[in-house]
Each structure stands twice: as C-alpha cells, then as structure tokens.
N, C-alpha and C positions, 0 to 999 in steps of 0.2 A: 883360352886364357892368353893367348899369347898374340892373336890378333888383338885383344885389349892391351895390352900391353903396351902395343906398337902407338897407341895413342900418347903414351907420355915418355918424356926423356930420361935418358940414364942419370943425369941427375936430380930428376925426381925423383926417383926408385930409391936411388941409393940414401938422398935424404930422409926418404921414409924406412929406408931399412935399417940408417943410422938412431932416428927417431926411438925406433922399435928394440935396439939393441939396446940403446939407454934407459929406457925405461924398464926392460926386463933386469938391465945388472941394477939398477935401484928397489927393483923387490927383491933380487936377489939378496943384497948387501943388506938392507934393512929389514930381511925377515932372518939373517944371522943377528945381526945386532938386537932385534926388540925379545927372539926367542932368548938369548943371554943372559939380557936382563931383566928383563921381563914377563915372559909366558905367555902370562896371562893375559897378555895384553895383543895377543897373535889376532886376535879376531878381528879388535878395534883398527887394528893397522891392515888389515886384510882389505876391509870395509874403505878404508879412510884411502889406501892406495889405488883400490879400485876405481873411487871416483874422482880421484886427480887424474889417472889413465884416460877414461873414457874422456873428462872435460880436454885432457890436451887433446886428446885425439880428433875430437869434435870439432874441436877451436881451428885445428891443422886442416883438417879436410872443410871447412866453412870460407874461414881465408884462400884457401886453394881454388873453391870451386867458384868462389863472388871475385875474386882478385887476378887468379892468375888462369884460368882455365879458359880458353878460345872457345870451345863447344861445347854442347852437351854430349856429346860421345865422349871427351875426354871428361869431364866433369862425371859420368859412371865410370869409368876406366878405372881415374881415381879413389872413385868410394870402393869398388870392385876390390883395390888392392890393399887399401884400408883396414878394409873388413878380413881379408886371407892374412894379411899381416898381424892384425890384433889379434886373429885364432890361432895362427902361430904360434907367437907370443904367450898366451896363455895357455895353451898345450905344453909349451917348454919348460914356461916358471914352473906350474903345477908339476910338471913329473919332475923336473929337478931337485924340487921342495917337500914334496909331499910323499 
C-alpha cells in the first residue's frame, strides 16, 4: 500500500480524506435529523445518501483519472485509495450509527 501511495501527492490524499470526512459528518448529521423527525423515513434517506456517495465518489475519481492523472500507475493508486477510503467511511458511519 504504501508503494501505491508514493504515486500520488499529499495533496491528493488529504483532499480525498477531506472528501471522505465530509461526506461521513453529512450522514452522520442527517441520520440525526431524519431519525427526529421522521423514522420512518431512515431507509429512504439511507438509499437516497447512498447514491449521492457513490455518484460523487465516481464523478471525483473519473475527473481524477481523464484530467489530472500522468499514468496509469497513478490512475490505480487512485482508485486503490478510493476504494479503502469509501470502506472506511462506511465501516465508521455504520458503527457509529447503527
């Protein structure tokens, strides 16, 4: 992992770790708010947050790898870190949440 790594800059990483922070504290903050007022409604927004995630995340590593990526070594580096970051992410939410 860490010779993958070496493929991309520290301000790549941190923009995608920033990415990833934000997107967890908005399910965080929005599965308080919808279970408050709504309940019932935990599933629709589970669903509904889920697929804003995955499109930004797509959309961020798509631009990354057509616009800003010099090779295809860094262009998997990339999706490499992606991928460990959105399991992350959703290892975190869920046990925080659930």
């Amino acid at each position: 992992i860490i010779r993958v790594m070496e493929q991309l800059s520290l301000l790549t990483i941190v923009l995608c770790a920033l990415l990833f922070i934000v997107l967890g504290m908005i399910w965080i903050v929005g599965y308080n708010v919808v279970k408050r007022h709504s309940p019932e409604n935990l599933p629709k927004f589970y669903l509904l947050l889920a697929v804003i995630r995955i499109v930004i995340v797509l959309t961020v590593a798509g631009i990354y790898i057509v616009y800003v990526s010099d090779s295809m070594n860094e262009s998997k580096a990339f999706a490499i870190m992606l991928a460990v970051m959105y399991t992350a992410m959703m290892a975190l939410t869920l046990k925080l949440k659930h």
